[in-house]
C-alpha positions in Angstrom: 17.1 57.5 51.5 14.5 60.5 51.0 17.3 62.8 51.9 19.6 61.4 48.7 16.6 61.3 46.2 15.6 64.9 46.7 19.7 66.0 46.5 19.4 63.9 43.0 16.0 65.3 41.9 16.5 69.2 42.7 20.3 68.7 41.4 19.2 67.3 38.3 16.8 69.9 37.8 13.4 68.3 37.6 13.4 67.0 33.9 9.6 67.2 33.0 8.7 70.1 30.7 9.6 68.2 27.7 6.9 65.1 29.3 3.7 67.7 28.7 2.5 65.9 25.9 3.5 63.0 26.2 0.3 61.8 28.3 -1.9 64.8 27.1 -2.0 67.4 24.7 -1.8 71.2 26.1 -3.8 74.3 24.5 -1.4 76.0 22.2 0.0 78.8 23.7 0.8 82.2 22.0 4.3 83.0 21.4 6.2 84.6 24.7 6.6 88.1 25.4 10.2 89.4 26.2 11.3 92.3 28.8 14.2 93.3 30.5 14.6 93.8 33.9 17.5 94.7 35.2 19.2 94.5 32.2 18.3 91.0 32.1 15.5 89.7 29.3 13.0 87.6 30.9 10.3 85.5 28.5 6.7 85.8 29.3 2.9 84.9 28.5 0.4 87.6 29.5 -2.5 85.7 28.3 -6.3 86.5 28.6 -8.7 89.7 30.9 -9.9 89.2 34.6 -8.2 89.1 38.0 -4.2 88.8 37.2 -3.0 85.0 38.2 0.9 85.2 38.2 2.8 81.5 37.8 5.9 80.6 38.9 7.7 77.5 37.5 10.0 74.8 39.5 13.6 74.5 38.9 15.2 73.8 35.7 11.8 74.2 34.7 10.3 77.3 32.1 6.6 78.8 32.3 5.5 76.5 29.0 7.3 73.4 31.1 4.8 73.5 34.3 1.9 75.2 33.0 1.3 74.4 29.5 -1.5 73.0 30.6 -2.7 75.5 32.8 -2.4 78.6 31.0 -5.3 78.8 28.8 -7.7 76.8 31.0 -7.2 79.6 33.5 -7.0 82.5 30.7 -10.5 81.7 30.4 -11.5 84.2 33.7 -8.1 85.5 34.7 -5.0 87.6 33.2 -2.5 84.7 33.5 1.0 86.4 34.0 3.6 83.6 33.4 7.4 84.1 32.9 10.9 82.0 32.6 12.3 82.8 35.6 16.1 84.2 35.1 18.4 81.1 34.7 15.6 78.9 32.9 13.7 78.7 29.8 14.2 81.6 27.3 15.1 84.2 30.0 18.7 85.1 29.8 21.4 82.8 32.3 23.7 85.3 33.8 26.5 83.3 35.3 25.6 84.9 39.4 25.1 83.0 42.8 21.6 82.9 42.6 19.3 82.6 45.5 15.6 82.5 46.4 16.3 86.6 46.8 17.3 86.6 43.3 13.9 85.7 41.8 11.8 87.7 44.4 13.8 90.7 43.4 13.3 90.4 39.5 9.5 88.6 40.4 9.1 92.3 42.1 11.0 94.1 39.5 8.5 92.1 36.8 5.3 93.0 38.5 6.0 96.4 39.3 6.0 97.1 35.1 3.0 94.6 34.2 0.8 96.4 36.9 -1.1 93.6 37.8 -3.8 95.0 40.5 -4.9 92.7 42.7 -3.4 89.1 42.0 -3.2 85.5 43.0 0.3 83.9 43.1 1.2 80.8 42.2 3.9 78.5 42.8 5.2 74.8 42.2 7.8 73.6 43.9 11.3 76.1 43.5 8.8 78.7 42.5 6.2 77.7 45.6 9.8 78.8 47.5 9.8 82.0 45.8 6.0 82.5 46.0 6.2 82.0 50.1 9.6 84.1 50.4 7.8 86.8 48.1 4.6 87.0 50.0 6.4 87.4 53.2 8.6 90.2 52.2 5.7 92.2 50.2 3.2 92.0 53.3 5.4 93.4 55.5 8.2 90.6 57.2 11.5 93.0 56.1 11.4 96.5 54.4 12.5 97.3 51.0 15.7 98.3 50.2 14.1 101.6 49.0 10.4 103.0 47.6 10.9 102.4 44.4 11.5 98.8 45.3 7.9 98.0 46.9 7.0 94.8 46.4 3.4 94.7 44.8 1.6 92.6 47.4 -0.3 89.9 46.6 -4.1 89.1 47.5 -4.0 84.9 47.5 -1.4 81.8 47.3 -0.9 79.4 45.9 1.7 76.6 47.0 2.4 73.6 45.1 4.5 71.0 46.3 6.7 73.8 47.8 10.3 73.7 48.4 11.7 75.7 51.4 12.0 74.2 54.8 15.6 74.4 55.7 16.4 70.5 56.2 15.3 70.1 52.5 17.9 73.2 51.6 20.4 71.3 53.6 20.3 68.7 52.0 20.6 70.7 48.7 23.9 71.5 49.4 25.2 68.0 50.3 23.9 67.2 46.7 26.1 66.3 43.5 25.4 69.2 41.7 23.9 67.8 38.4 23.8 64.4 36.7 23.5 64.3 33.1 23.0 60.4 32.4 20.2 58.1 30.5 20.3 56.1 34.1 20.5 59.4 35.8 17.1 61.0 34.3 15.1 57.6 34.7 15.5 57.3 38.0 14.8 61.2 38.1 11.4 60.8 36.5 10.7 57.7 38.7 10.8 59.9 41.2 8.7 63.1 39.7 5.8 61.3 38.5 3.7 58.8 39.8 2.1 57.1 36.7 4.2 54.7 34.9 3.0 56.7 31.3 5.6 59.0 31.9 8.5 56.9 32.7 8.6 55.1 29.0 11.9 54.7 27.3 10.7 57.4 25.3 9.9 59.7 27.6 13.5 59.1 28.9 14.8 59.8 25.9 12.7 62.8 25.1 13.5 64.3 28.8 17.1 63.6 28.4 17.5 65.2 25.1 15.6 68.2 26.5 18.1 68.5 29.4 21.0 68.2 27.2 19.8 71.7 25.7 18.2 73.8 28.0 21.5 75.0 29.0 20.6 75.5 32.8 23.1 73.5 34.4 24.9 76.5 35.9 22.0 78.2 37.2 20.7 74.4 38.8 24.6 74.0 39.9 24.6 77.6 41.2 21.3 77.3 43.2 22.0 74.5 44.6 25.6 74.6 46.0 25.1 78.3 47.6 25.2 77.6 51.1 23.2 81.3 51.4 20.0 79.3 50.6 20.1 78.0 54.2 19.1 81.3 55.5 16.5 81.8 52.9 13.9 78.5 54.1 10.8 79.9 54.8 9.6 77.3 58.0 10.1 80.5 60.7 8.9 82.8 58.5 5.5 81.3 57.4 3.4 83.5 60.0 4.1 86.3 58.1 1.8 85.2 55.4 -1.5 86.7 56.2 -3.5 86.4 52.8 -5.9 83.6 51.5 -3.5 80.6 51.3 -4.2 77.0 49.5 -1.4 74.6 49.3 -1.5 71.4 47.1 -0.1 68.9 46.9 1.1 65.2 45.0 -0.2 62.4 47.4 3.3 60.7 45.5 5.5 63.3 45.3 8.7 61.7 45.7 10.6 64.9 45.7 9.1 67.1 49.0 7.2 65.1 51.1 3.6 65.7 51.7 4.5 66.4 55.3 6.3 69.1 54.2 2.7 70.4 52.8 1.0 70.0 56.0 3.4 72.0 57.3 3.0 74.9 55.4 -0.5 74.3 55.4 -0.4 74.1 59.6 1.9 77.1 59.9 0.4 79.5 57.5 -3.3 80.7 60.0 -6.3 79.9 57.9 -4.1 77.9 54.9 -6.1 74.9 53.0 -4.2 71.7 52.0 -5.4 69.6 48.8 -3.8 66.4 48.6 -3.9 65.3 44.5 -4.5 61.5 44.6 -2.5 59.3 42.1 0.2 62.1 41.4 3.8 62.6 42.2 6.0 66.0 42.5 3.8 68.0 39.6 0.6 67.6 39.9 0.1 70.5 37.1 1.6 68.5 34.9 0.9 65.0 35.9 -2.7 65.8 35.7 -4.2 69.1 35.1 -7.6 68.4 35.5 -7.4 67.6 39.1 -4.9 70.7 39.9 -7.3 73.2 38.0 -10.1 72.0 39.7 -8.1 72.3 43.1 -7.0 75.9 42.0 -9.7 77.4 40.1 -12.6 77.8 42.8 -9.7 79.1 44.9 -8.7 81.5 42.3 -12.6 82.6 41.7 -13.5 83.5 45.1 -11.1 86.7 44.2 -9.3 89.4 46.5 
């Protein structure tokens, strides 16, 4: 059973930007900054002076979709860094067999322009994958395929109700692809969220007409279909991350089990996990009170 309702949640393409203000209303953000990286243009907010927090959003998700709530709040001490990663949002959605190397790659690519110094990453759930497979690779777990493609290494992490152990990818690629249904995204929200505000018929509606044009479906389908992904879990690989580590997570989350958090938490020496009571598979969105004060003390301590 949890094996089928993570293949229909990560195959659906976790259908919760639009729900941001439904229950609360986010700080308006300032209009998105565009780049291109490998020929490819990727949106992003570079909001506000301090330590550089970079933010990486979940799958079929954007920057605004998981951390509209979170950007200005942190903008108040930090340089926020915040992009669409390729395939989602405003970034372009080349039609490629992308994998968790994919985003690492233009992540590195990304901060190796921005020059962020010293900076805390952060990621929620496809981009907590990233984050973990990133951190690995840029402090030292697997060389470069050349200088100019250092990965800027990061001084803390972040996890947030992290994909990446290999069963969960597994079971990825048993999934159905994508579901594009009324029935389809209610069930998929059941699952996300954990308070019953943001499973309304109107926050069904509003989810499903959002996933109707985000135009993602071949990046989700893509993803989640490439056997490759398999090699890239992260559970062997976890000792490799040597930094400051907090992982966080949904006491609810329907989507990756909290065991899967105290794994990460146990394998990575010295991590801290932050269970989020009342919350399901977002916490930053579900409520962002309780994540930023998770996050923020752990974000203040600095390098």
């Amino acid at each position: 059973m949890k094996a089928h309702r993570f293949r229909l949640l990560h195959a659906c393409a976790l259908l919760f930007a639009p729900m941001a203000g439904t229950a609360q209303t986010a700080a308006e953000l300032p209009a998105p900054q565009a780049t291109a990286l490998f020929g490819e243009k990727i949106l992003y907010y570079d909001v506000g002076a301090g330590p550089t927090v970079v933010l990486l959003h979940g799958l079929g998700s954007s920057a605004k979709g998981d951390w509209g709530h979170c950007i200005m709040p942190l903008a108040a001490h930090h340089r926020v860094l915040a992009l669409d990663q390729l395939g989602f949002g405003g970034s372009d959605k080349p039609f490629i067999n992308y994998g968790i190397q994919t985003w690492v790659d233009f992540l590195g690519e990304f901060l190796r322009e921005r020059k962020p110094g010293a900076f805390a990453l952060v990621g929620e759930s496809l981009g907590g994958w990233v984050a973990a497979q990133y951190s690995i690779q840029a402090l030292g777990s697997g060389p470069a395929p050349g200088p100019s493609f250092a990965l800027p290494k990061p001084a803390r992490l972040v996890l947030a109700d992290a994909a990446g152990h290999r069963a969960l990818a597994k079971m990825m690629n048993d999934g159905p692809g994508t579901v594009s249904s009324i029935a389809g995204t209610k069930s998929l929200l059941a699952l996300i969220f954990h308070g019953e505000a943001w499973r309304t018929d109107d926050a069904v509606r509003a989810s499903f007409v959002w996933s109707m044009g985000k135009g993602d479906t071949w990046t989700i389908r893509s993803f989640s279909t490439n056997p490759a992904i398999q090699a890239e879990a992260v559970d062997d690989k976890l000792g490799g991350i040597t930094i400051p580590t907090l992982v966080v997570w949904g006491a609810y989350d329907g989507a990756v089990p909290l065991e899967d958090g105290k794994d990460f938490a146990a394998r990575i020496a010295g991590a801290r996990l932050i269970v989020i009571p009342d919350c399901g598979h977002a916490p930053c969105i579900e409520n962002p009170p309780a994540f930023l004060a998770a996050v923020q003390p752990f974000l203040d301590a600095g390098p």
